[in-house]
PAZAPA-4460 file (N, C-alpha, C; in steps of 0.05 Angstrom, whole numbers, plus 32768, in hexadecimal, padded with zeros to 4 digits):
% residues 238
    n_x    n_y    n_z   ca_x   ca_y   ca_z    c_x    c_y    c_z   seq   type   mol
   8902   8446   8AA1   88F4   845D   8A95   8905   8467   8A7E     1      X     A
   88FB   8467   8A6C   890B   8477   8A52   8911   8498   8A58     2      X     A
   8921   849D   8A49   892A   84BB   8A44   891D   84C6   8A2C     3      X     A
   8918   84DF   8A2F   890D   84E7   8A17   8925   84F8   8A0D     4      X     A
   8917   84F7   89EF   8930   84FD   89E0   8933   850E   89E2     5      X     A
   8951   851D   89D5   8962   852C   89DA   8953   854A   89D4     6      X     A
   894C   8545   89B1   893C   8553   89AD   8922   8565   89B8     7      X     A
   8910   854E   89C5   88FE   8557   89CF   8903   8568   89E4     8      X     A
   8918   855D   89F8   8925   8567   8A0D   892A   8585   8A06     9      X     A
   893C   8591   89F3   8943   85A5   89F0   892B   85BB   89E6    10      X     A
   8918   85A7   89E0   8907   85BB   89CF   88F9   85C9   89EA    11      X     A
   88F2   85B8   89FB   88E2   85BA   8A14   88F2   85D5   8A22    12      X     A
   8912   85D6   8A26   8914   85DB   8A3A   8917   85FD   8A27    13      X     A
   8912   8602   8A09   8918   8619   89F8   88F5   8621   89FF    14      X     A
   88E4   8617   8A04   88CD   8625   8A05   88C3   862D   8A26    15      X     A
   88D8   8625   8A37   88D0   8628   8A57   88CD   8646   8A5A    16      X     A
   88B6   8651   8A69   88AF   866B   8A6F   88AD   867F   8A58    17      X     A
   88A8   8676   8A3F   8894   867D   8A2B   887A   867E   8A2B    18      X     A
   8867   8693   8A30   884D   8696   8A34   8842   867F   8A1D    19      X     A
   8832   8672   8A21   881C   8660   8A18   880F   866D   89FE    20      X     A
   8815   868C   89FF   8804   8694   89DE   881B   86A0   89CE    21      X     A
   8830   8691   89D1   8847   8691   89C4   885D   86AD   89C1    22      X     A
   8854   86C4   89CE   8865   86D7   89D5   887A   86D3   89E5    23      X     A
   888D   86E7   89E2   88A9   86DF   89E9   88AB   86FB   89FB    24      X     A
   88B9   86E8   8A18   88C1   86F9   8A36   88CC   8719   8A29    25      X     A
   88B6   872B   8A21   88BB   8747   8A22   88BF   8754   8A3E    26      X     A
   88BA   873F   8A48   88C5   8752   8A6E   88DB   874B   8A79    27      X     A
   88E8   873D   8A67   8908   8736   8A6D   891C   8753   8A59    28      X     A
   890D   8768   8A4D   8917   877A   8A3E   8921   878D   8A54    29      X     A
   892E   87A0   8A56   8935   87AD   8A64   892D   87CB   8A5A    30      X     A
   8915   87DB   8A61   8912   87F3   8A58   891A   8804   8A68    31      X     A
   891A   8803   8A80   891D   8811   8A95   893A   881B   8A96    32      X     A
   8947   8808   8A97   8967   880A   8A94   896F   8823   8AB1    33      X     A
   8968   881D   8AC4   896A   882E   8ADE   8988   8825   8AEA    34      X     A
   8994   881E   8AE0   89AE   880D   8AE8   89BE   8823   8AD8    35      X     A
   89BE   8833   8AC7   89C8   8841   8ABB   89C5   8863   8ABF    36      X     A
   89DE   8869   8AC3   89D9   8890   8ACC   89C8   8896   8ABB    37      X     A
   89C0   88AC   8ABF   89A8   88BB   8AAF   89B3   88BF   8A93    38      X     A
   89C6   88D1   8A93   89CC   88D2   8A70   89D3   88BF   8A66    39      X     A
   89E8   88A5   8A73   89E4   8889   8A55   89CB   8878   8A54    40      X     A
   89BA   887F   8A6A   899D   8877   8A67   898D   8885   8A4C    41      X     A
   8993   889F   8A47   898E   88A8   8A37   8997   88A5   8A13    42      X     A
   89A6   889A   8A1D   89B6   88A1   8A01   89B3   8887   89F8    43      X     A
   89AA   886D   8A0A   89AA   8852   8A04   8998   8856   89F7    44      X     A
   897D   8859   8A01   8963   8861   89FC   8964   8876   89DC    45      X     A
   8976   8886   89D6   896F   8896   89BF   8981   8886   89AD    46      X     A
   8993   8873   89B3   899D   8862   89A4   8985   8845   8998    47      X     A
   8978   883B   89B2   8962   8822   89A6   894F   8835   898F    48      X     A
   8944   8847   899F   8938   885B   8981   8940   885B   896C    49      X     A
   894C   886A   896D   895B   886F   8952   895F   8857   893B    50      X     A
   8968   883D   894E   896E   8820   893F   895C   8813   8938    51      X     A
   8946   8819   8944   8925   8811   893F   8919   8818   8925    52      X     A
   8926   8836   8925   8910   8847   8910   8921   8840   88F8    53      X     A
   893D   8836   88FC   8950   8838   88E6   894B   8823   88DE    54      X     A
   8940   8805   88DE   893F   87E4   88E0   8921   87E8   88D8    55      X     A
   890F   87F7   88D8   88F7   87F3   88D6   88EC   87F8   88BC    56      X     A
   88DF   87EA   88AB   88D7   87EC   8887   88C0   8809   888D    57      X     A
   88AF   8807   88A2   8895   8819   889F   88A2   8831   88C0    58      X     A
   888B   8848   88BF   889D   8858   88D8   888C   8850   88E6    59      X     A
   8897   8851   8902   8894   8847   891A   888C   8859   892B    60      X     A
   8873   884F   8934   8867   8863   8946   8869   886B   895B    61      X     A
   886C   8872   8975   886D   8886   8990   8865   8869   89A1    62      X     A
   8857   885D   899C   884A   8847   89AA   8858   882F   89A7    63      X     A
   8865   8826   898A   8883   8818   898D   8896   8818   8998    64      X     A
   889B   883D   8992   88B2   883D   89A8   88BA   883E   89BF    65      X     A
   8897   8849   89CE   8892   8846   89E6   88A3   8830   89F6    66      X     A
   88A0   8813   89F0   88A2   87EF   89F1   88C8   87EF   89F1    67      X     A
   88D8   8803   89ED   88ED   8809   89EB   8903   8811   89FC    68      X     A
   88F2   8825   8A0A   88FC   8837   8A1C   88E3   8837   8A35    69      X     A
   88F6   884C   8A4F   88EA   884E   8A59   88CD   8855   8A67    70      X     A
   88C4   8854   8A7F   88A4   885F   8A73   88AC   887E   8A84    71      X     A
   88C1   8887   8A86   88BB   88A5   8A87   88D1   88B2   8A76    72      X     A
   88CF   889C   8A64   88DF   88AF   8A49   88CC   88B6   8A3A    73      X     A
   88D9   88CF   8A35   88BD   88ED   8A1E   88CE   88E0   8A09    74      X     A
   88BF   88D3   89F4   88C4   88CC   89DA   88CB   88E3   89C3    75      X     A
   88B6   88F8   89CF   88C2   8912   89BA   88D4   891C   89BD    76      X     A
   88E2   891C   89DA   88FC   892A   89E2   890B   8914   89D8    77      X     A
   890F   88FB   89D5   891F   88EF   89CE   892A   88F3   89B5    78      X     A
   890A   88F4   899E   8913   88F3   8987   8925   890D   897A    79      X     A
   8913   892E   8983   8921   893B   8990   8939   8943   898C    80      X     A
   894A   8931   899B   8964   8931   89A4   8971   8921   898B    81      X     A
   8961   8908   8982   8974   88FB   896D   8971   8910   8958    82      X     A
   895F   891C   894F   895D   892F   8939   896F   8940   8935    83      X     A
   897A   8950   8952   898B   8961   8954   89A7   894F   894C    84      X     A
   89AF   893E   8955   89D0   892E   8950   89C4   8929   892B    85      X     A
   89B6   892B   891F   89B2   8921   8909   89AD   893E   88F9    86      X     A
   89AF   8953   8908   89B3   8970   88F2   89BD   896C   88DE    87      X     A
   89CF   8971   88DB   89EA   8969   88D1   89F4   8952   88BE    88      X     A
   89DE   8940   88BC   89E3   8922   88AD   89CF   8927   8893    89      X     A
   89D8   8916   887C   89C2   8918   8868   89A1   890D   886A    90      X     A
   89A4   890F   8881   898C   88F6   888A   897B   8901   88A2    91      X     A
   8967   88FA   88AF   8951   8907   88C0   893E   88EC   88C3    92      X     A
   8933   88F1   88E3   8917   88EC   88F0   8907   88F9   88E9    93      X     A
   88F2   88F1   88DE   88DD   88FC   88CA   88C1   88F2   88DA    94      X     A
   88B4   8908   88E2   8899   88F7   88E8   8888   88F3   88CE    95      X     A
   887E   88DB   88C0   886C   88D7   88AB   885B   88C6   88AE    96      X     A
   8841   88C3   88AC   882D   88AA   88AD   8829   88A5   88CD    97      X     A
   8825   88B1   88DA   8824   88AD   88FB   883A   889E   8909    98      X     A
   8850   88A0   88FC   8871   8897   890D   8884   88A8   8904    99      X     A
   889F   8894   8901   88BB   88A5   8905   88C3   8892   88F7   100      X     A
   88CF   889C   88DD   88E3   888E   88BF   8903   88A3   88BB   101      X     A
   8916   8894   88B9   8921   889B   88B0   8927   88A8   8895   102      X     A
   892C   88C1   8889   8925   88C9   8871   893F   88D6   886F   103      X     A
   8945   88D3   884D   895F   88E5   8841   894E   8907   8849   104      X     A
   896C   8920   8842   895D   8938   8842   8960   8936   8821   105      X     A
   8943   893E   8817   8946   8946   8800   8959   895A   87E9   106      X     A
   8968   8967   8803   8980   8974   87F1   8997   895B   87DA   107      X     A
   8996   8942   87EE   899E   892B   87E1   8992   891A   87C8   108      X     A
   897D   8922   87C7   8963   891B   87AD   8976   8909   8795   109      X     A
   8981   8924   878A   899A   891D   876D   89A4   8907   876F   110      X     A
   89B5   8911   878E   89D7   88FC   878E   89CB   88E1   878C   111      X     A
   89A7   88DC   87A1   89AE   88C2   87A7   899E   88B5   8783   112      X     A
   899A   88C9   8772   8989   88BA   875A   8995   88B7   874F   113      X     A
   89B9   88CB   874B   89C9   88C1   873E   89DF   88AE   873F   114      X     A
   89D8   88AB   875F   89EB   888C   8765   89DC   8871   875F   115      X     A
   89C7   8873   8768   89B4   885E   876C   899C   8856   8756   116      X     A
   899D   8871   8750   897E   8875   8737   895C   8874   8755   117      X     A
   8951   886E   8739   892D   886B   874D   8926   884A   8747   118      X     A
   891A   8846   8751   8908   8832   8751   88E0   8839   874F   119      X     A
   88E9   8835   872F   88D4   8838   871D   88BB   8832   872C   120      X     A
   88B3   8816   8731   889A   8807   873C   8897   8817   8754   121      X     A
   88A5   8819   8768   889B   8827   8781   8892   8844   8774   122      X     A
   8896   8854   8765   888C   8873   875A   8870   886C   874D   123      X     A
   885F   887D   875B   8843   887F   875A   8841   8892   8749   124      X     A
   8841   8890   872F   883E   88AA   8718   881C   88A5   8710   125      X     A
   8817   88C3   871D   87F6   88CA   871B   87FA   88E3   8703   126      X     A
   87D9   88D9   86F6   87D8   88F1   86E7   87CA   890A   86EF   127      X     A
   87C5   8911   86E1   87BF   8937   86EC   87A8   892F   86FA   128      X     A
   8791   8921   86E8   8775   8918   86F0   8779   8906   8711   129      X     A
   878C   88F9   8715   8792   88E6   872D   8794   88FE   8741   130      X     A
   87B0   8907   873C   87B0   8920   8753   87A0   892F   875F   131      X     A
   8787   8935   8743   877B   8946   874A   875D   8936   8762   132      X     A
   8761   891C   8758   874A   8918   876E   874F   8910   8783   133      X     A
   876B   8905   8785   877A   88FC   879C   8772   890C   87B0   134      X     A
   877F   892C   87AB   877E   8942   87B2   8764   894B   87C8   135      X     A
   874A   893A   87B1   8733   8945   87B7   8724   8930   87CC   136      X     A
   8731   891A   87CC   872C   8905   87DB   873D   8901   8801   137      X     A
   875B   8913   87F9   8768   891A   8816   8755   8931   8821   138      X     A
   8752   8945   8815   873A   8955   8825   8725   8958   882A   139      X     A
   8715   8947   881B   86F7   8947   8821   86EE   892D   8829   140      X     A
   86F8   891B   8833   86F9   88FA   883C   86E7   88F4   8852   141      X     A
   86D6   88EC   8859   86D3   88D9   884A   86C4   88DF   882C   142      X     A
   86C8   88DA   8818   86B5   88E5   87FC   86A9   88CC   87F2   143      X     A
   8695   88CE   87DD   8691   88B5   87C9   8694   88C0   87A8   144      X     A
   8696   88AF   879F   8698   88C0   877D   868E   88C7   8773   145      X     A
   866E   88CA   8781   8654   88DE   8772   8664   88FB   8784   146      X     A
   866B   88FC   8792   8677   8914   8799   868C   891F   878C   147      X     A
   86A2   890C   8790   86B8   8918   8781   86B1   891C   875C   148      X     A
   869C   890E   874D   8692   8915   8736   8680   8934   8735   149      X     A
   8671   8935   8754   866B   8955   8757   8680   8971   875C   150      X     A
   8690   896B   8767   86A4   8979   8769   86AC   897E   8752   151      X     A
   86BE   8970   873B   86BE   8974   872F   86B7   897C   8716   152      X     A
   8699   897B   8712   868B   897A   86FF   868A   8969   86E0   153      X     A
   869C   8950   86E4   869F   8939   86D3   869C   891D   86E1   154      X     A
   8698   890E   86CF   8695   88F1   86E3   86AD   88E5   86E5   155      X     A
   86B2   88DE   86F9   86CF   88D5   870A   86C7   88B9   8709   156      X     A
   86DC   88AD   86F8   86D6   888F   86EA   86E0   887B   86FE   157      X     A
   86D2   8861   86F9   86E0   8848   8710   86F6   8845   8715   158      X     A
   8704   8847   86F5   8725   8842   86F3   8736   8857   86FE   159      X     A
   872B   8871   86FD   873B   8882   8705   873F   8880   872D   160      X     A
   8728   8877   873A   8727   886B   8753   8736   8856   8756   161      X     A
   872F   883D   8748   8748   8829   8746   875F   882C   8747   162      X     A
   8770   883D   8736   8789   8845   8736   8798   884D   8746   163      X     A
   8782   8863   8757   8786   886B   876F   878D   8855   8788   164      X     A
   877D   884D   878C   8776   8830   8797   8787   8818   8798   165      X     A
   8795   8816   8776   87A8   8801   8771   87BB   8809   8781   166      X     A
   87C5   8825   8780   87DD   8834   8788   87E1   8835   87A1   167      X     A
   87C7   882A   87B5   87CA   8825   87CE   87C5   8844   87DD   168      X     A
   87C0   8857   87CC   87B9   8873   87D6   879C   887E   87E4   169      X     A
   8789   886B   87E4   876E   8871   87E2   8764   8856   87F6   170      X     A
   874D   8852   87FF   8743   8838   8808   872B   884B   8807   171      X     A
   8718   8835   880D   86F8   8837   8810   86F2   8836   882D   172      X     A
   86EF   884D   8835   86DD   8858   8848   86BD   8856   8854   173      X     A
   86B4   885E   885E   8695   884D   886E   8684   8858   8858   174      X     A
   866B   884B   8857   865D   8857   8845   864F   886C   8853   175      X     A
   864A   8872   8835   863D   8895   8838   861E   8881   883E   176      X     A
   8613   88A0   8853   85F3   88A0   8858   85E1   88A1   8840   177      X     A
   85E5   88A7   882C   85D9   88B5   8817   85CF   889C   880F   178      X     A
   85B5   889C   87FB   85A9   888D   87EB   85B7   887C   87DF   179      X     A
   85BC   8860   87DF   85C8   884F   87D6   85E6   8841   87EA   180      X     A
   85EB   8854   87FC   85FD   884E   880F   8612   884D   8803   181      X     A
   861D   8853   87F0   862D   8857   87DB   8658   8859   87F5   182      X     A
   8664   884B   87E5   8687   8846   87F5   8688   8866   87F3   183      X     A
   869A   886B   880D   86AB   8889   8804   86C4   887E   8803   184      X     A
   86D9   888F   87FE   86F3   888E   87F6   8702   889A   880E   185      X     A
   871C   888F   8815   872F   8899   882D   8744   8899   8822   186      X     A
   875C   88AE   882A   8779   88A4   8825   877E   8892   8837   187      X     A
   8794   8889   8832   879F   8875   884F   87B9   887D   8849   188      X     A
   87CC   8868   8864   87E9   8873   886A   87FD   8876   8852   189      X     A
   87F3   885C   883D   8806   8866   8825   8809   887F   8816   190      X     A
   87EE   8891   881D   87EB   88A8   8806   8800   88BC   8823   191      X     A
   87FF   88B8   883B   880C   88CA   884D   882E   88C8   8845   192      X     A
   8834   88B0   8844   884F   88A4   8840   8859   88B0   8825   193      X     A
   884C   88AD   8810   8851   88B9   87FA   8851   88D6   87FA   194      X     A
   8841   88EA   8805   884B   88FD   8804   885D   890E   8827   195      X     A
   8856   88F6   882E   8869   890B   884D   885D   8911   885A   196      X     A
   8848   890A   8863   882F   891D   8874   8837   8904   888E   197      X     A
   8838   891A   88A6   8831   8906   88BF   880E   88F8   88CC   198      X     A
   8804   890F   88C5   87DF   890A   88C2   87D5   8922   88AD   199      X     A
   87BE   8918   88AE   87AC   892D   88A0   87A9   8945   889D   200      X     A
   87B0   894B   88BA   87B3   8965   88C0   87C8   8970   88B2   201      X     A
   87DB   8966   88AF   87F6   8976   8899   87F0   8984   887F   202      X     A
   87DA   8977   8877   87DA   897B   8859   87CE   89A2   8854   203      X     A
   87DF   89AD   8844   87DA   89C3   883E   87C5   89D7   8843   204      X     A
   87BC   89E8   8847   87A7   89EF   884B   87A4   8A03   8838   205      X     A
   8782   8A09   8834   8775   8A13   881C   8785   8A2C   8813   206      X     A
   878B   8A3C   8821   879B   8A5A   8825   87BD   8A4F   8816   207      X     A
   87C0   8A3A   8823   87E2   8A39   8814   87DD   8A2F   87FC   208      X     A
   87CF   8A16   87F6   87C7   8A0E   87DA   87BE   8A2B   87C7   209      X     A
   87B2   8A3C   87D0   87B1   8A5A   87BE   87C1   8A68   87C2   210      X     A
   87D5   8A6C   87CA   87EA   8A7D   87CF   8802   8A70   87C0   211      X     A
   87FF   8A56   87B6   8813   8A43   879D   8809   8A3F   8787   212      X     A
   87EB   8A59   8786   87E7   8A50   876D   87DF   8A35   8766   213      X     A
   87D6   8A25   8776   87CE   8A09   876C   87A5   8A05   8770   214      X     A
   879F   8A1C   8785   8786   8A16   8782   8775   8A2E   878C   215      X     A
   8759   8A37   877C   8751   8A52   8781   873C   8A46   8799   216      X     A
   873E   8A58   87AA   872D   8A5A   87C1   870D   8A58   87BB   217      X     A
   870A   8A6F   87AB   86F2   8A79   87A6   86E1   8A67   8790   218      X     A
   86F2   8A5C   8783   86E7   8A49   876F   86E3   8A2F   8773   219      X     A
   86EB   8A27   878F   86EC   8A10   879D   86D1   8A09   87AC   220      X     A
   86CD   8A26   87BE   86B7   8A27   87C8   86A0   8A2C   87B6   221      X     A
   86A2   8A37   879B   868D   8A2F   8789   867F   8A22   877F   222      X     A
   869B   8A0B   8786   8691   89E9   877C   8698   89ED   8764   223      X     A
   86AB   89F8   8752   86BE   89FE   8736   86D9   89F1   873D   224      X     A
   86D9   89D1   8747   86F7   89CC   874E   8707   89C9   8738   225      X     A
   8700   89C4   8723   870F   89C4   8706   871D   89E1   8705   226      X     A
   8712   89F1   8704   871D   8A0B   86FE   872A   8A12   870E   227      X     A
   8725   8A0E   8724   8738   8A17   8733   8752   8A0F   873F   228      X     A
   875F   89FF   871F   8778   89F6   8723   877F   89FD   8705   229      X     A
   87A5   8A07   86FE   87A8   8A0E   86EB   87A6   89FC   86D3   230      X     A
   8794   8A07   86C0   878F   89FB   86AA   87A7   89EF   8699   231      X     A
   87BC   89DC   86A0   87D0   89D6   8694   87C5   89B5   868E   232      X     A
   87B6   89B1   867F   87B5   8997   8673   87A6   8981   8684   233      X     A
   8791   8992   8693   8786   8978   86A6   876E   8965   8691   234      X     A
   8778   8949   8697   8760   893E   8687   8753   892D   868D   235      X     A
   8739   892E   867D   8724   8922   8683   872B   88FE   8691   236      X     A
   8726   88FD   86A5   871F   88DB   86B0   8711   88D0   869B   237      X     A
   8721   88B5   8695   8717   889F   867C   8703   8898   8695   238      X     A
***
């Protein structure tokens, strides 16, 4: 009887008790860690956190981290607690986009632009006209652009949607009921990510946007959204 080769041999015995749909023994992980007193159970656990959220390009949600730790570890007490040892540091657990990112505190803004500079291509520079429908598209969403062209009382051009769109700030939403079944418009997680919002719910509300001076109540509900932002050079959508 021949031997099979060496190779093959090794390959065989590297795939033994590997599930068949190619996932790898996550029940050989140790979340539980019950072998461990209660506080370095803890602290192990706010340590894999922490290294998760710090290693991760996008933030990591409650349900990731779940897969981490134990199942009667409170995730918010955890985080919590790392927040607190991180007072003190130029840096913070940030909830943004429905997870947990590590973020500079913006008191650091300067130092790190004058050590490092920006990185041009990642900066989403919108113009007044962008903002302003962005704006009109995070709060009234799902919309279509015969709307946002009523709102405004000008026609809100393809390109100026595009742009939006290129920018990864906007996606197309279900269509509207209306005659022609016409796309509506959605933000998605990049427009959250870009400005800091954990959900939807964050975003300003009508009373603070008029109390900054950035938008009149009364002119809003008029359906006068033009005016009722300061007349500093907003212009017309090509």
């Amino acid at each position: 009887m021949s031997e099979a080769a060496p190779g093959a041999k090794s390959k065989g015995r590297r795939g033994e008790g590997r599930p068949r749909d190619g996932r790898s023994n996550d029940h050989l992980f140790d979340r539980e860690l019950d072998h461990l007193p209660p506080e370095v159970r803890w602290r192990e656990w706010m340590n894999r956190v922490e290294a998760t959220i710090f290693a991760a390009s996008e933030p990591v949600s409650c349900e990731m981290l779940a897969r981490i730790v134990g199942k009667s570890c409170s995730i918010d007490l955890l985080i919590d607690d790392i927040r607190e040892e991180l007072r003190d540091r130029p840096y913070d657990l940030v909830a943004v986009a429905g997870g947990f990112r590590h973020l500079t505190r913006p008191a650091y803004g300067d130092a790190i632009r004058a050590a490092i500079g920006t990185n041009e291509q990642e900066q989403k520079n919108l113009s007044q006209s962008e903002v302003l429908v962005l704006m009109c598209i995070a709060y009234f969403q799902p919309i279509t652009r015969a709307e946002l062209s009523s709102f405004f009382g000008k026609e809100i051009s393809r390109d100026l949607i595009g742009n939006l769109r290129g920018a990864g700030l906007i996606a197309s939403g279900p269509r509207s009921p209306t005659p022609g079944a016409p796309y509506t418009y959605v933000t998605t997680k990049v427009f959250l990510l870009e400005f800091g919002f954990d959900t939807l719910r964050d975003l300003p509300d009508i009373e603070a946007l008029e109390d900054a001076g950035l938008l009149s109540k009364e002119k809003l509900l008029a359906g006068d959204l033009v005016s009722a932002f300061p007349d500093d050079g907003v212009e017309e959508p090509a």
